[in-house]
Jmol script that loads the backbone (N, CA, C; Angstrom):
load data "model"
ATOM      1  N   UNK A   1     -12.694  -5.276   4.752  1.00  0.00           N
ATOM      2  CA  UNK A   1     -11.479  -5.995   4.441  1.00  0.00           C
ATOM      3  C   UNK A   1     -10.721  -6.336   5.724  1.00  0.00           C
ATOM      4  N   UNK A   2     -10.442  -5.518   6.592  1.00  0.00           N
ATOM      5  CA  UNK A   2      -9.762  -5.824   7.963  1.00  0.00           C
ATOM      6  C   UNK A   2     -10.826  -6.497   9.050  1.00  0.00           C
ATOM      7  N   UNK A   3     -11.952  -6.389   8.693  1.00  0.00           N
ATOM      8  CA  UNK A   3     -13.157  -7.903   9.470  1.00  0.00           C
ATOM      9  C   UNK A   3     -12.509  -8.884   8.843  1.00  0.00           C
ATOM     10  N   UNK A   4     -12.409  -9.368   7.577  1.00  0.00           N
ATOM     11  CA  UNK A   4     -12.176 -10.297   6.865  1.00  0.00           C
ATOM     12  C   UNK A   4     -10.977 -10.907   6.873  1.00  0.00           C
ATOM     13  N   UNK A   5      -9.969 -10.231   7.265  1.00  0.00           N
ATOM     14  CA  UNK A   5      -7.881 -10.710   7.404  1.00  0.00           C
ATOM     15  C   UNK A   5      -8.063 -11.019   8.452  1.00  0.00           C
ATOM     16  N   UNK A   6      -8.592  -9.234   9.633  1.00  0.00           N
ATOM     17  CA  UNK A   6      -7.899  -9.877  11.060  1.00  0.00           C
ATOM     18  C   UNK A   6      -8.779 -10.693  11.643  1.00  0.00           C
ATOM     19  N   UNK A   7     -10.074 -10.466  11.606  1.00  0.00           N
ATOM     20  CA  UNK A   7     -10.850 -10.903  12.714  1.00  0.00           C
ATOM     21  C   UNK A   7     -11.924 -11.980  12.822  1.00  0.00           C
ATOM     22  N   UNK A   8     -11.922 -11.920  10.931  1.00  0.00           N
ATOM     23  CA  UNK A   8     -12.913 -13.465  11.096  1.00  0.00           C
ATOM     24  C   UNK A   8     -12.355 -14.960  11.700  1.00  0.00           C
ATOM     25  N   UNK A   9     -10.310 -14.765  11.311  1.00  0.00           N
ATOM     26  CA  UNK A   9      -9.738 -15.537  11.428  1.00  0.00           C
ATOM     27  C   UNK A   9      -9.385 -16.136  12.777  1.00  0.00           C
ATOM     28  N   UNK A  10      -9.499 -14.678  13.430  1.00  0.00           N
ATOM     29  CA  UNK A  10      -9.171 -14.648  15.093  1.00  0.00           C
ATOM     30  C   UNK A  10      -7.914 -14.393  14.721  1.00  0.00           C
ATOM     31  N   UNK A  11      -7.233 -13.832  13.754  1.00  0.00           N
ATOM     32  CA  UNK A  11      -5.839 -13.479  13.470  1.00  0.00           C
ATOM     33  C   UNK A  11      -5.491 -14.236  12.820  1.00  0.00           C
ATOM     34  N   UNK A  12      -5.120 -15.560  12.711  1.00  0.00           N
ATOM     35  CA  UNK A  12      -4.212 -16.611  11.808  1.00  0.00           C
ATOM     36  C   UNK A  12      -3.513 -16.182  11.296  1.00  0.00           C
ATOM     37  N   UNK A  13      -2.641 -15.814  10.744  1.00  0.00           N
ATOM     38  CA  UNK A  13      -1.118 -15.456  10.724  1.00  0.00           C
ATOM     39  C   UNK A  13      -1.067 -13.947  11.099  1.00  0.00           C
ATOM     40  N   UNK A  14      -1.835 -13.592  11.082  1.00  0.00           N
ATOM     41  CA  UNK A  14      -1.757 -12.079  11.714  1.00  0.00           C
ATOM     42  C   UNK A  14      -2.169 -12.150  13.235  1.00  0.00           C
ATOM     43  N   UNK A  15      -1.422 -12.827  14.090  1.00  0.00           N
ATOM     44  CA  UNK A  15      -1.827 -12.811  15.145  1.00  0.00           C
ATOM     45  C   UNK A  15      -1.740 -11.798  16.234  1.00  0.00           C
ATOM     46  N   UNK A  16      -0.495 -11.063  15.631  1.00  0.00           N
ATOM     47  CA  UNK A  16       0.047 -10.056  16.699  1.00  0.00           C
ATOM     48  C   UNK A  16      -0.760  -8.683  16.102  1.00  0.00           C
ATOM     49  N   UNK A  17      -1.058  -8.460  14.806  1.00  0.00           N
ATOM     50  CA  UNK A  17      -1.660  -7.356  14.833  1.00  0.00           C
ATOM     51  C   UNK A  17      -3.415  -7.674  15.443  1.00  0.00           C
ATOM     52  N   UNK A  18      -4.214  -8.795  15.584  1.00  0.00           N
ATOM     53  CA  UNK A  18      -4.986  -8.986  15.808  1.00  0.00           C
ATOM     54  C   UNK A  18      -5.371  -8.856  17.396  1.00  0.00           C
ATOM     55  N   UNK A  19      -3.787  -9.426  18.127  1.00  0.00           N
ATOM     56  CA  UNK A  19      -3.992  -9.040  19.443  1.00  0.00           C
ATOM     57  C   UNK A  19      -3.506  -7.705  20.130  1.00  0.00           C
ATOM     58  N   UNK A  20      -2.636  -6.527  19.074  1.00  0.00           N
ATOM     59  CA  UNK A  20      -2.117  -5.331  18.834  1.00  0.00           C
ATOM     60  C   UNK A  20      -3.704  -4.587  18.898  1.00  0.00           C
ATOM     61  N   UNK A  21      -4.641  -5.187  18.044  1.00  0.00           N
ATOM     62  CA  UNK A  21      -6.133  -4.438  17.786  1.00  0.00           C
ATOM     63  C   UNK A  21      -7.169  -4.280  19.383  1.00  0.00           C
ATOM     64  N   UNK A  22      -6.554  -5.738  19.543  1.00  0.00           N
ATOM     65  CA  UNK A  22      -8.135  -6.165  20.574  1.00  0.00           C
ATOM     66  C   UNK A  22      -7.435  -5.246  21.773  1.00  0.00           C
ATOM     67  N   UNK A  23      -6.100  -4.724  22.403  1.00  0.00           N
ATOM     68  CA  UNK A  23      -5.387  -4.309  23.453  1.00  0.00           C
ATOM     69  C   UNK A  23      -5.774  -3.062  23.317  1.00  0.00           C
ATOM     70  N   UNK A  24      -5.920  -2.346  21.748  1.00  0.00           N
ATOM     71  CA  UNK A  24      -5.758  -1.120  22.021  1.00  0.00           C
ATOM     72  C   UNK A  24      -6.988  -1.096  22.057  1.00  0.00           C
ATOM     73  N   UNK A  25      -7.904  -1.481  21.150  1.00  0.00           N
ATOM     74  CA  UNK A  25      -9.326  -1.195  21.336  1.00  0.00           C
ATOM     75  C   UNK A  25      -9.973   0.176  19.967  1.00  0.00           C
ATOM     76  N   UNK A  26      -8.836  -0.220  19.605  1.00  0.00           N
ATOM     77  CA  UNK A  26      -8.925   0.743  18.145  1.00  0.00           C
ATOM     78  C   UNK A  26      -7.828   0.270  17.149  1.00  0.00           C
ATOM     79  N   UNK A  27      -8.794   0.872  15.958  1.00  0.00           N
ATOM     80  CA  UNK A  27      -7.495   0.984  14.822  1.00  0.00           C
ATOM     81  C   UNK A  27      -5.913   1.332  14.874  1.00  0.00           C
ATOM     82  N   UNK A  28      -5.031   1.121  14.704  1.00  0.00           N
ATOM     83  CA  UNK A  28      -4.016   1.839  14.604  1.00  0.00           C
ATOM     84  C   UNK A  28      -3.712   2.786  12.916  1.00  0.00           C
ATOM     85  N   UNK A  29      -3.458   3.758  13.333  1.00  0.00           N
ATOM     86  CA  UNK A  29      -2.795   4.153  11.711  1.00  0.00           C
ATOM     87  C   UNK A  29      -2.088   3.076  10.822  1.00  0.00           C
ATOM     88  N   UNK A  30      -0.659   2.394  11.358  1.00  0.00           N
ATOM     89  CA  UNK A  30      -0.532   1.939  10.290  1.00  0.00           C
ATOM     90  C   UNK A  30      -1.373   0.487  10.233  1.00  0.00           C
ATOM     91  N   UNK A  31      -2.578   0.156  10.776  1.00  0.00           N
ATOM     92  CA  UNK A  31      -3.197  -0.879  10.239  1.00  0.00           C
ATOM     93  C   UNK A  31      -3.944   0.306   8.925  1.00  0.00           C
ATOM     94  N   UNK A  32      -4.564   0.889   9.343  1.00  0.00           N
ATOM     95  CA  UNK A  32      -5.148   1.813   8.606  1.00  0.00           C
ATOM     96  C   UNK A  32      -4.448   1.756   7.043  1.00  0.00           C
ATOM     97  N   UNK A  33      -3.344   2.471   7.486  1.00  0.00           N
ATOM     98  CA  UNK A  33      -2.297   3.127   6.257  1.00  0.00           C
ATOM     99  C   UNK A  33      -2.227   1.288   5.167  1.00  0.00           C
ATOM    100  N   UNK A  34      -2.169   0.544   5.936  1.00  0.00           N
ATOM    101  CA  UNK A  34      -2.107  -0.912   5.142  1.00  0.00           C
ATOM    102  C   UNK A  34      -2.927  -1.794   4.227  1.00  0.00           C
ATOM    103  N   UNK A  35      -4.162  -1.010   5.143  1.00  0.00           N
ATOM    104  CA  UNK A  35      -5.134  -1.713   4.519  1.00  0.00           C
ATOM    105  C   UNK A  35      -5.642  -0.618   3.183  1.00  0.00           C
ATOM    106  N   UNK A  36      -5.703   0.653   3.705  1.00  0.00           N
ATOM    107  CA  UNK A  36      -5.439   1.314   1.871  1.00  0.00           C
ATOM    108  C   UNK A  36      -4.564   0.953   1.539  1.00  0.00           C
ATOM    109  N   UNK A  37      -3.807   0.959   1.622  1.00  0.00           N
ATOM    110  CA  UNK A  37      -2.825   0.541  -0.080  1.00  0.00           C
ATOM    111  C   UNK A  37      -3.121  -0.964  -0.216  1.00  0.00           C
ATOM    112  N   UNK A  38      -3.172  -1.917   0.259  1.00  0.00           N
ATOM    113  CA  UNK A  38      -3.800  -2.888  -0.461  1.00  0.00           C
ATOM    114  C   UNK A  38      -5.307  -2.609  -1.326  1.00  0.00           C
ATOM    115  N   UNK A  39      -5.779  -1.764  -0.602  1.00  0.00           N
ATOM    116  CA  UNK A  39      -7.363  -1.696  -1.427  1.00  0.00           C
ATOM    117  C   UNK A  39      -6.758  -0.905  -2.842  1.00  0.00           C
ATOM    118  N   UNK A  40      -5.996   0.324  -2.407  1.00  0.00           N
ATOM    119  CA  UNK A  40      -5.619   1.127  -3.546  1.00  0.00           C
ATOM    120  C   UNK A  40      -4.501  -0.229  -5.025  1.00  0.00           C
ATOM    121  N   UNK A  41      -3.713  -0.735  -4.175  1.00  0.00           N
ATOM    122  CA  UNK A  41      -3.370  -1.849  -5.180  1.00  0.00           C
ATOM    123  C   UNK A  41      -4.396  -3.076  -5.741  1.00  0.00           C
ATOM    124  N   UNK A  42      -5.384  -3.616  -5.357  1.00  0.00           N
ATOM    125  CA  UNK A  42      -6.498  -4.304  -5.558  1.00  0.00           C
ATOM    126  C   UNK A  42      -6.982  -3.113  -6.994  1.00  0.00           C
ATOM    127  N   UNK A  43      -7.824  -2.294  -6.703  1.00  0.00           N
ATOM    128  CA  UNK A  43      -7.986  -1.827  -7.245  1.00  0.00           C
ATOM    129  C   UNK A  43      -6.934  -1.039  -8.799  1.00  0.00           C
ATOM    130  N   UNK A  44      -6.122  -0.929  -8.386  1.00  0.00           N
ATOM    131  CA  UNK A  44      -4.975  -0.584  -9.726  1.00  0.00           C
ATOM    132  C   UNK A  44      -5.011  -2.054 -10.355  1.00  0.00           C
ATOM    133  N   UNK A  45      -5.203  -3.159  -9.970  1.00  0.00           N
ATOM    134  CA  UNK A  45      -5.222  -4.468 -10.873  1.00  0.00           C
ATOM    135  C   UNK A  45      -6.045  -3.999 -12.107  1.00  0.00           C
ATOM    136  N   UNK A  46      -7.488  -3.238 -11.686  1.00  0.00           N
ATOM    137  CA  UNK A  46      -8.422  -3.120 -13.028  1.00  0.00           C
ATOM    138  C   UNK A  46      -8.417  -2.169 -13.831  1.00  0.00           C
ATOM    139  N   UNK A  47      -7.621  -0.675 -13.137  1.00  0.00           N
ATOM    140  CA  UNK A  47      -6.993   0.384 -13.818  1.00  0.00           C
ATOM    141  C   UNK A  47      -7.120   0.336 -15.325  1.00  0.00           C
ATOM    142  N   UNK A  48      -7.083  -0.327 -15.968  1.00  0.00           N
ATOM    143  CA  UNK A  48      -7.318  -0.593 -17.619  1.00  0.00           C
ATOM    144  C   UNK A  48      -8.397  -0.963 -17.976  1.00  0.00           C
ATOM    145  N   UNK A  49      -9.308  -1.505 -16.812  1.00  0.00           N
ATOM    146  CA  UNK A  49     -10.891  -1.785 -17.033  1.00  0.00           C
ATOM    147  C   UNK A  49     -10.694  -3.227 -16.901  1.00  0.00           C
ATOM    148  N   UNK A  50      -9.163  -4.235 -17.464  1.00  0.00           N
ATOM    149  CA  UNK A  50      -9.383  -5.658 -17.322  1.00  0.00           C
ATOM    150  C   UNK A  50      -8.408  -6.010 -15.909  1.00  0.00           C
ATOM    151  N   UNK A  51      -8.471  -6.667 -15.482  1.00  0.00           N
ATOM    152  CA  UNK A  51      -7.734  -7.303 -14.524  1.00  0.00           C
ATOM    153  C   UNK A  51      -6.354  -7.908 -14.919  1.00  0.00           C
ATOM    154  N   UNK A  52      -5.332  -6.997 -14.151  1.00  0.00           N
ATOM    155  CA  UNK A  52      -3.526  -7.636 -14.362  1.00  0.00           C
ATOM    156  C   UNK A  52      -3.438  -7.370 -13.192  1.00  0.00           C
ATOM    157  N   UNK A  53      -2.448  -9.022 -12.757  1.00  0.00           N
ATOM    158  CA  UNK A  53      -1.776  -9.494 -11.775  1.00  0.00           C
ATOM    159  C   UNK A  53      -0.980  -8.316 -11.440  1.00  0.00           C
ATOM    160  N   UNK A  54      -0.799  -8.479 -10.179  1.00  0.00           N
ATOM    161  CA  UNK A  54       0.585  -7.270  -9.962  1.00  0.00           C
ATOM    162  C   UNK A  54       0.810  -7.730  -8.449  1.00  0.00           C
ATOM    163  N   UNK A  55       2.176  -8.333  -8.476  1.00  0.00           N
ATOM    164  CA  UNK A  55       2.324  -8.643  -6.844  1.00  0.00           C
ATOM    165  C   UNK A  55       2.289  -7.600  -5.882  1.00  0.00           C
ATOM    166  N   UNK A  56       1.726  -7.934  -4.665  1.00  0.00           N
ATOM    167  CA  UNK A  56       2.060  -6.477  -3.725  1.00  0.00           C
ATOM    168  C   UNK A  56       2.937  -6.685  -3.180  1.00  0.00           C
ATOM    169  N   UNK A  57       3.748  -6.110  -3.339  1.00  0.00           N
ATOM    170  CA  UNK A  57       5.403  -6.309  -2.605  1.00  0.00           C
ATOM    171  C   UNK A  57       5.750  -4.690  -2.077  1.00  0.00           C
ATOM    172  N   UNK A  58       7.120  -4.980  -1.846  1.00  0.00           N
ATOM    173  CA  UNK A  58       7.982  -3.614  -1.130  1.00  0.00           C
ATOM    174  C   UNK A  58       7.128  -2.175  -2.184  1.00  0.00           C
ATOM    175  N   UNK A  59       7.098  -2.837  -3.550  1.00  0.00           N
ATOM    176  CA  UNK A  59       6.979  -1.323  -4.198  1.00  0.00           C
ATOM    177  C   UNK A  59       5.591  -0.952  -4.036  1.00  0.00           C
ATOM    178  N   UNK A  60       5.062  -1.101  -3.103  1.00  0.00           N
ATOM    179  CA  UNK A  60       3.604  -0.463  -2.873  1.00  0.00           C
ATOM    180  C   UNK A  60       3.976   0.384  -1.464  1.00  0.00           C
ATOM    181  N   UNK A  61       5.258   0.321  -0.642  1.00  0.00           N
ATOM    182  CA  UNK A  61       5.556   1.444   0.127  1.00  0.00           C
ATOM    183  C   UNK A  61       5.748   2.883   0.029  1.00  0.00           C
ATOM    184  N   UNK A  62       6.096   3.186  -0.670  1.00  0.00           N
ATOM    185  CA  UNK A  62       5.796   4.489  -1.454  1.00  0.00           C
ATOM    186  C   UNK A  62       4.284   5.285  -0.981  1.00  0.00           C
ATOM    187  N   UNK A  63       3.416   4.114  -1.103  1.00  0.00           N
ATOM    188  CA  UNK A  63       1.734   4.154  -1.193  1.00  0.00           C
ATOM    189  C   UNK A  63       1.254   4.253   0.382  1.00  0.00           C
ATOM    190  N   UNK A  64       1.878   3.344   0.941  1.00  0.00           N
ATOM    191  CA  UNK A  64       1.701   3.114   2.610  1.00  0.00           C
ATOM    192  C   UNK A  64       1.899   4.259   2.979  1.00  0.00           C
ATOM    193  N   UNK A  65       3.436   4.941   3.055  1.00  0.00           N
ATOM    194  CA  UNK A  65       3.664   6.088   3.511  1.00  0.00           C
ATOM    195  C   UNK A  65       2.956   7.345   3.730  1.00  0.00           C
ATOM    196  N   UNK A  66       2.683   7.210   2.128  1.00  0.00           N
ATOM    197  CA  UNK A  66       1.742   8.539   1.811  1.00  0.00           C
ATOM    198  C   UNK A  66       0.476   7.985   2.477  1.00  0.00           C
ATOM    199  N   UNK A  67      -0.008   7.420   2.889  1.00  0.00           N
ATOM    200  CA  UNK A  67      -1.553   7.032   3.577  1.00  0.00           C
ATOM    201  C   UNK A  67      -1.051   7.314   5.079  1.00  0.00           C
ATOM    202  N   UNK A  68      -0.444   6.388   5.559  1.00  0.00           N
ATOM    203  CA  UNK A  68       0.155   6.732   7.004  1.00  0.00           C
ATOM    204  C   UNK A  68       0.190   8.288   7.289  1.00  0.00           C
ATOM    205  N   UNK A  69       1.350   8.829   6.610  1.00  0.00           N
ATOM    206  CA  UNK A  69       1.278  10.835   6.506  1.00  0.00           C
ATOM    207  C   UNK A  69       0.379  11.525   6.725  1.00  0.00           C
ATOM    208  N   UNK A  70      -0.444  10.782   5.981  1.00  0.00           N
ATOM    209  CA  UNK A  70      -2.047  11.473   5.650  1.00  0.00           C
ATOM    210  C   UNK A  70      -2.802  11.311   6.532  1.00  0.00           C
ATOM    211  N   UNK A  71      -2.523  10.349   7.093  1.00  0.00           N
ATOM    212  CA  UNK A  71      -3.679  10.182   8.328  1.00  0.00           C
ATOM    213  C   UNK A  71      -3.109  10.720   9.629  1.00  0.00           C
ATOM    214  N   UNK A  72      -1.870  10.653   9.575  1.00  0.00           N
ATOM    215  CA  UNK A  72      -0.991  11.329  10.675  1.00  0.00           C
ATOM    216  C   UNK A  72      -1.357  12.997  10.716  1.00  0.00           C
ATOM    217  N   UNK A  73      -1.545  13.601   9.531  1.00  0.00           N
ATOM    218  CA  UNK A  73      -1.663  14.842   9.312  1.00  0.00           C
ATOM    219  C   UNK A  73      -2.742  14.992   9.988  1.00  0.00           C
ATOM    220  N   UNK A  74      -3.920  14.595   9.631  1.00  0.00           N
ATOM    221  CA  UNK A  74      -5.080  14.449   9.648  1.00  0.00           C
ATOM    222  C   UNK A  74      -5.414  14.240  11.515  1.00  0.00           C
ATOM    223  N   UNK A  75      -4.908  13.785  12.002  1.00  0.00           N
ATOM    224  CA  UNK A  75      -4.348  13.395  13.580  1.00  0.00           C
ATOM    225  C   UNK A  75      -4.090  14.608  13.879  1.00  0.00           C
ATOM    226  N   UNK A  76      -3.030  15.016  13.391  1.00  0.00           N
ATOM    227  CA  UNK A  76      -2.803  16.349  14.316  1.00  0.00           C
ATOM    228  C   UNK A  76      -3.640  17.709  13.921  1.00  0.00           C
ATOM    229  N   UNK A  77      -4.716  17.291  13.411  1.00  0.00           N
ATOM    230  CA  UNK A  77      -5.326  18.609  12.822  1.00  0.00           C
ATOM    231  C   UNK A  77      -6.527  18.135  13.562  1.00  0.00           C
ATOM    232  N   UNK A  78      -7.070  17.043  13.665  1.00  0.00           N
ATOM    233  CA  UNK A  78      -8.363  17.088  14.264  1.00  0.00           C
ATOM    234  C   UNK A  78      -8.502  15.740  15.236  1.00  0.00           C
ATOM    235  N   UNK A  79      -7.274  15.550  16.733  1.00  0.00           N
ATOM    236  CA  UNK A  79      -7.079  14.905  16.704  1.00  0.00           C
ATOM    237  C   UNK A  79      -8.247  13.937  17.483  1.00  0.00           C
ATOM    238  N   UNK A  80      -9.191  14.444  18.370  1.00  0.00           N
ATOM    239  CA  UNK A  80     -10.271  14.093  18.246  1.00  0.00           C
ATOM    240  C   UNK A  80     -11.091  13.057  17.640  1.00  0.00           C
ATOM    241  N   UNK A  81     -11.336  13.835  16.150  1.00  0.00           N
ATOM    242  CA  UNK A  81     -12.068  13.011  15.783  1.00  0.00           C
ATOM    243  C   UNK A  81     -11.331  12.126  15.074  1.00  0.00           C
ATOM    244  N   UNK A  82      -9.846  11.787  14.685  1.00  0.00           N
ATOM    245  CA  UNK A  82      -9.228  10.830  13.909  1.00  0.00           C
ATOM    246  C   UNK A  82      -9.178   9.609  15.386  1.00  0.00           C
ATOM    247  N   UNK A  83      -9.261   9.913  16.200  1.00  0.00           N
ATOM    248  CA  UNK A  83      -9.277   9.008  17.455  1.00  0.00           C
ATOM    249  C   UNK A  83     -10.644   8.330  17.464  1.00  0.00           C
ATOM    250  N   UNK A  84     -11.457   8.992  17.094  1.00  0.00           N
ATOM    251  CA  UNK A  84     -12.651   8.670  17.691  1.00  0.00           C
ATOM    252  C   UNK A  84     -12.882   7.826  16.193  1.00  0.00           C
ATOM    253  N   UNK A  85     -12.609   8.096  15.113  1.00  0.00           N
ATOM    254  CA  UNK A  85     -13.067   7.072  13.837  1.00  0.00           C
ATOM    255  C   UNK A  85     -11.961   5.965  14.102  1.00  0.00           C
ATOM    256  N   UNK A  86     -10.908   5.804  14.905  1.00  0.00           N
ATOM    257  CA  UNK A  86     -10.318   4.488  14.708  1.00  0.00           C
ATOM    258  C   UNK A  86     -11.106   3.893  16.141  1.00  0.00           C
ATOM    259  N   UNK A  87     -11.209   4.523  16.652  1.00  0.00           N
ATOM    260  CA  UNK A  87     -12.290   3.525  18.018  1.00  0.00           C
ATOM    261  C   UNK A  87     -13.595   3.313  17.380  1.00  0.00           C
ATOM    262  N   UNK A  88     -14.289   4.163  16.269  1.00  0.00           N
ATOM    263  CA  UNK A  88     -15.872   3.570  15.883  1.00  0.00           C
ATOM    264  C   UNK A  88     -15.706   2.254  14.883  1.00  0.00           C
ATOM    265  N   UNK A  89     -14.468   2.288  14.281  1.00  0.00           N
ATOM    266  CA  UNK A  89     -13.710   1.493  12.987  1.00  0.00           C
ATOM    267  C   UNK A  89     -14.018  -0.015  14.101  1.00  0.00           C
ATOM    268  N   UNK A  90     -13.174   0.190  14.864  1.00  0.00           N
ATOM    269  CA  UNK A  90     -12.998  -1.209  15.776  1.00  0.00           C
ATOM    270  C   UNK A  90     -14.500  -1.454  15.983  1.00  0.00           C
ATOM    271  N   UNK A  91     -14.991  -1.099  17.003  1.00  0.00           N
ATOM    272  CA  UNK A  91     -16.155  -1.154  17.495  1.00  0.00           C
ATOM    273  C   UNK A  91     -17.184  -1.716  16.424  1.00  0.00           C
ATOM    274  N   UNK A  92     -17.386  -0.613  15.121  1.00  0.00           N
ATOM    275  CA  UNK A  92     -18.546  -1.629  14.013  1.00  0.00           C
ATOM    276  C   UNK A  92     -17.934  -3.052  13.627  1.00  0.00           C
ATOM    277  N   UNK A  93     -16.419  -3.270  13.540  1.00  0.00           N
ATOM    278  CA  UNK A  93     -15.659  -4.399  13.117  1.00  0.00           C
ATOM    279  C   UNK A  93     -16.479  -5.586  13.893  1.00  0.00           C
ATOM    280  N   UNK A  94     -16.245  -5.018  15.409  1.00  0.00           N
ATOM    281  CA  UNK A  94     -16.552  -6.107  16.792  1.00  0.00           C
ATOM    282  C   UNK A  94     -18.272  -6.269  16.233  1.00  0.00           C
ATOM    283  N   UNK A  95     -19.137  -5.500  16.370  1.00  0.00           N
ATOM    284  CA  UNK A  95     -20.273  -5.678  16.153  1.00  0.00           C
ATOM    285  C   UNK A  95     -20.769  -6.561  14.785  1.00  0.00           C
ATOM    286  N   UNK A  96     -19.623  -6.401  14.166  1.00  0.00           N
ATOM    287  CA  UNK A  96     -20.189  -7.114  12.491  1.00  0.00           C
ATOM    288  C   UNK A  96     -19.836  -8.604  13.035  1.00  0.00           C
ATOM    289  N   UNK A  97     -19.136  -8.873  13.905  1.00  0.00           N
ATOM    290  CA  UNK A  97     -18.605 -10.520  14.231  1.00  0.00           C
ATOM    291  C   UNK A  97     -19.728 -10.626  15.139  1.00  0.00           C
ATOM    292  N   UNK A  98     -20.365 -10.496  15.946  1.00  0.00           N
ATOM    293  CA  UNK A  98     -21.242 -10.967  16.632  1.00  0.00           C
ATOM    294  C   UNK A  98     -22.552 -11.703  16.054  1.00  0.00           C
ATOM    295  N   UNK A  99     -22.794 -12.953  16.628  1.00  0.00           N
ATOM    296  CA  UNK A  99     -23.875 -13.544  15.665  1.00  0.00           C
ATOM    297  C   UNK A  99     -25.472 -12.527  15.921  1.00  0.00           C
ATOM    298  N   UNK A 100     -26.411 -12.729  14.561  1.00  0.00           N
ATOM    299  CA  UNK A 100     -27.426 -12.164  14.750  1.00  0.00           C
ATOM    300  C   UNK A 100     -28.848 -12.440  15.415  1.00  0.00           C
TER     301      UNK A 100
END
end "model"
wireframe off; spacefill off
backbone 0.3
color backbone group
């Protein structure tokens, strides 16, 4: 999903998190924390088994937070390897754009 927003586009309206990505050379948490809760809201559309609209707006912050936290937690417990999965995150991203 974040090949597909930030990077197939080269950013297009996400330009600053796209050039926020390529500087650091890794994920950031809250790209992280963002892109679950959109998947987690995507997914609550079918929650009933059929598909309902549901805008993603402010009230999916609640959701962000708790993902952000979580991964923050998760940071300071192993911070290592939460470093090292947002640098492999980037890295397979970069490799999936390269032609074959």
């Amino acid at each position: 999903m974040l090949r597909l927003e930030i990077f197939s586009t080269k950013g297009g309206v996400n330009i600053e998190v796209f050039k926020e990505i390529i500087k650091a050379g890794k994920i950031s948490p809250p790209t992280l924390a963002l892109m679950l809760t959109c998947i987690e809201h995507a997914l609550g559309a079918y929650s009933d088994g059929v598909y309902r609209h549901a805008e993603f707006s402010d009230l999916a912050r609640p959701r962000y937070v708790f993902h952000l936290e979580s991964f923050k937690r998760i940071q300071d417990g192993a911070h290592t390897w939460a470093n090292n999965f947002a640098i492999n995150l980037y890295k397979l991203i970069i490799i999936q754009l390269l032609p074959l």
